[in-house]
N, C-alpha and C positions, 0 to 999 in steps of 0.2 A: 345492260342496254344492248338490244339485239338490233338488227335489220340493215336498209338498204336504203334511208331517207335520204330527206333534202338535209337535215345533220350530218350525215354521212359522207354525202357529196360535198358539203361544201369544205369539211373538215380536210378531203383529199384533196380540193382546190388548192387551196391553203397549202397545202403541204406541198404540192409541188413549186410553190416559185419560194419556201423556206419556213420557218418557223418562229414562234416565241419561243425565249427561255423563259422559265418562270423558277425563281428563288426564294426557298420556303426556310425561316428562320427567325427563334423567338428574340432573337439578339439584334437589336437596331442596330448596333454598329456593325457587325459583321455583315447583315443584310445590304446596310450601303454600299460597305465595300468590295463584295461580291458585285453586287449590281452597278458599281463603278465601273468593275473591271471588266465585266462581259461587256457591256457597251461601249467600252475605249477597245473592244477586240472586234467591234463591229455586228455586233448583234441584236435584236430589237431582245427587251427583258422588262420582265416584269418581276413585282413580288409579293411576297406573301408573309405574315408573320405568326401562322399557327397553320395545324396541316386541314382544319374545320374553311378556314379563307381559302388556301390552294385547291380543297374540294370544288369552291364555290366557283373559282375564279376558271378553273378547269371546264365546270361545267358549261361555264358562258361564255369563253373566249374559246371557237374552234381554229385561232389561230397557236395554243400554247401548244407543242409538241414536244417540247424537253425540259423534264422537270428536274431540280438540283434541292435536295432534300437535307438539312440539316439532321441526326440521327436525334438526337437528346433534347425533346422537343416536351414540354406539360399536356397534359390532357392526353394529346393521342403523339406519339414518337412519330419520325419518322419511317421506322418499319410499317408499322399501322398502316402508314400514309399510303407507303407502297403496296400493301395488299388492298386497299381502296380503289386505288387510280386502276389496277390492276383488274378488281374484281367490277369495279363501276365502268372503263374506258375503254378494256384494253380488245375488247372483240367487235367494238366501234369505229375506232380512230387511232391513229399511229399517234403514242408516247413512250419517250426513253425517257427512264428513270436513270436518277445517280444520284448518288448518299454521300454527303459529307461526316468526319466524325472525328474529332478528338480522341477518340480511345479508341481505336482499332483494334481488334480482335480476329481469332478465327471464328470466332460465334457470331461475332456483331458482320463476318462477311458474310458467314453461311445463311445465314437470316436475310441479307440483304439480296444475297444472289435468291434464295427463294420464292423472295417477292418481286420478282425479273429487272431487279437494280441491274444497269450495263456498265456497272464503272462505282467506284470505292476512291473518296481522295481521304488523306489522311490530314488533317488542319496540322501546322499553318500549309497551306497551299500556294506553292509561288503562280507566279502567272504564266511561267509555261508551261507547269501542270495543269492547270484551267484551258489553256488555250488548245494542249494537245485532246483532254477530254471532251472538250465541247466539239474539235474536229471531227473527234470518234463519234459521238454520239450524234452529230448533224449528218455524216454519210450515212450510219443505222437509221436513223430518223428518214430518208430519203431511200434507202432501200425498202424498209418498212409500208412508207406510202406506196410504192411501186407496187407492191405483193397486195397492201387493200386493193388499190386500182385494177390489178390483174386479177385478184378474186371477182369483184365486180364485174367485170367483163365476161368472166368466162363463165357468171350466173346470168348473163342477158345472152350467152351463144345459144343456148338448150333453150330453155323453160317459154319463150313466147310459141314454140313452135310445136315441142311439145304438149304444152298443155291445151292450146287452142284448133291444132289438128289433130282428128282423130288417129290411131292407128290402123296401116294399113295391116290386117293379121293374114289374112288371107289372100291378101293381092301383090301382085308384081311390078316390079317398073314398066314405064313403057321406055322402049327405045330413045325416045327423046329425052324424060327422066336420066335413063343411062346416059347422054352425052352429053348433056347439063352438068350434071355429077362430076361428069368425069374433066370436063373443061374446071368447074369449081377447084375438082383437086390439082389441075396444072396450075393456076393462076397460085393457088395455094402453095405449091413448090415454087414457084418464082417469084415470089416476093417475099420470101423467105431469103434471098438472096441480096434482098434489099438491106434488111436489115443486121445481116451474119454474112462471114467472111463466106464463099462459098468452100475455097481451099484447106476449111477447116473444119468443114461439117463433112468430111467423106467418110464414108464407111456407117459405121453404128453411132458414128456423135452426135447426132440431131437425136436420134431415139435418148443418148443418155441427156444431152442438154434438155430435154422435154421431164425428164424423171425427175433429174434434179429443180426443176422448175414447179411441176408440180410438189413435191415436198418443200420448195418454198409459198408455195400457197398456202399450207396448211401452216407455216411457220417455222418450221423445221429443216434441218440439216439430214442429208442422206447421207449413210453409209456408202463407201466407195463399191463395196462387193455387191450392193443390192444394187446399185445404180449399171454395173457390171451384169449380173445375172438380166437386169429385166433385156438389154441389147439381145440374147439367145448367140452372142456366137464364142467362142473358148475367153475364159479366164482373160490370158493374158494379152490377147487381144483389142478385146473392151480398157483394159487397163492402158491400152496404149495408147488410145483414144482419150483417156481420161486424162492424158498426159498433158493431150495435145490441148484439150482445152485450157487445163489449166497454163500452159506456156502463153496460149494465145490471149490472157486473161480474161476470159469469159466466165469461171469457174475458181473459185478459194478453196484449198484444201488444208483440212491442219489432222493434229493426232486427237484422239477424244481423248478430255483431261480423264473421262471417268474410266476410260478402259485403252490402257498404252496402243494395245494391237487393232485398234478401229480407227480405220484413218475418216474424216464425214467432209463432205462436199454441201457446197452451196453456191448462188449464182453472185458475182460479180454485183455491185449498185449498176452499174451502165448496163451490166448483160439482163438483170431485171427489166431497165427502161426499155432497152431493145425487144425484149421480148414483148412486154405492153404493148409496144408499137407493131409489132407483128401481129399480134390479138386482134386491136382493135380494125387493124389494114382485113385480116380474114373474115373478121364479124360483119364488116361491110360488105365482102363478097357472098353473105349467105344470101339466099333466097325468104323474102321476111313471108311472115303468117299474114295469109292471105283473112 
């Protein structure tokens, strides 16, 4: 499922004021009592008792956002399920997957984490494990929506103006053009301050807070050094810069499991919202297609 519909929109409506859990398991009793517990934690929940129903139910409820997958499931597993939600949902609408499982294994995680499972509990699950997981997975789920929503916006910045005004290829501004522009970009730098500490974008931070922003657009976590190089000024520098953001908690930093020596950065849930809301405050100051 591709594009920019009214499914789309309303799926990030939705996701901004919260989500459904939806609990997928062939076992009645355990399904109840999973879905006990999420909603004595204060959750709205639903479920599912084969991953062929959680398809369906996924399909038609754009409020389910976090799905809790039993592994050992007839017909199709719950790995299956996750390359499904996966390969059917996941470049439409924010969902966090998590895999329940009796037999844990390093296979049955490697498998899980492939099919972009956020979270592995091991049965029996006490309820502060439930509760700590679904925290986890409700702020991802809430960062997530943020990154659609800023995807979106920054495909309505370009493309009306773009594609409906010609290029000028041979012409120049006019003076006025010039100071139009150029007021656009002060107001631009000043409501930037709206949103972000000012005392903590000096120097080359806002250039790196933009880098790491875009590589969450696309989903992704950036490398510290590439977020470092695109700034242009010394190594250790930018690195210092990186510091500050992360102290000021605008930016996460950890070591990448897959390679000790790569430290990768990503934006904060709020520094995500913040950013949105700087997006869309700039989107308004463009000059719309005549």
């Amino acid at each position: 499922m591709h594009g920019d519909g009214p499914d789309s929109e309303m799926a990030l409506r939705t996701a901004s004021k919260g989500c459904t859990i939806l609990v997928v398991d062939d076992d009645p009793a355990c399904l109840d009592e999973y879905c006990d517990a999420i909603a004595n934690l204060g959750y709205t929940v639903k479920s599912a008792t084969s991953a062929p129903d959680a398809l369906k139910q996924i399909a038609e409820s754009q409020d389910i956002g976090v799905v809790i997958t039993d592994v050992e499931m007839p017909t199709m597993d719950g790995i299956s399920l996750l390359s499904e939600i996966s390969n059917r949902f996941s470049l439409n609408r924010p969902i966090v997957t998590l895999v329940l499982t009796g037999h844990s294994s390093v296979q049955v995680a490697t498998k899980a984490m492939q099919s972009q499972a956020t979270d592995m509990l091991s049965k029996p699950v006490s309820i502060e494990q439930l509760a700590e997981a679904l925290r986890r997975a409700s702020a991802y789920h809430f960062a997530m929506a943020n990154r659609f929503q800023i995807t979106a916006l920054t495909k309505r910045l370009d493309p009306p103006v773009v594609r409906d005004r010609p290029a000028k290829r041979n012409s120049r501004p006019t003076e006025e053009e010039l100071r139009a522009f150029t007021r656009m970009l002060l107001k631009f730098q000043h409501n930037k301050s709206k949103f972000f500490d000012p005392a903590v974008l000096t120097g080359p931070s806002w250039e790196i807070l933009l880098d790491i922003a875009d590589a969450t657009l696309r989903g992704e976590a950036v490398p510290a050094s590439s977020a470092s190089a695109s700034t242009h000024v010394p190594l250790s520098t930018a690195l210092r810069h990186v510091n500050n953001l992360v102290n000021a908690g605008l930016v996460r930093r950890w070591t990448d499991p897959t390679d000790k020596r790569r430290t990768l950065l990503e934006l904060e849930p709020h520094a995500v919202a913040a950013m949105q809301r700087y997006l869309e405050t700039a989107w308004k100051l463009q000059p719309q297609s005549e």
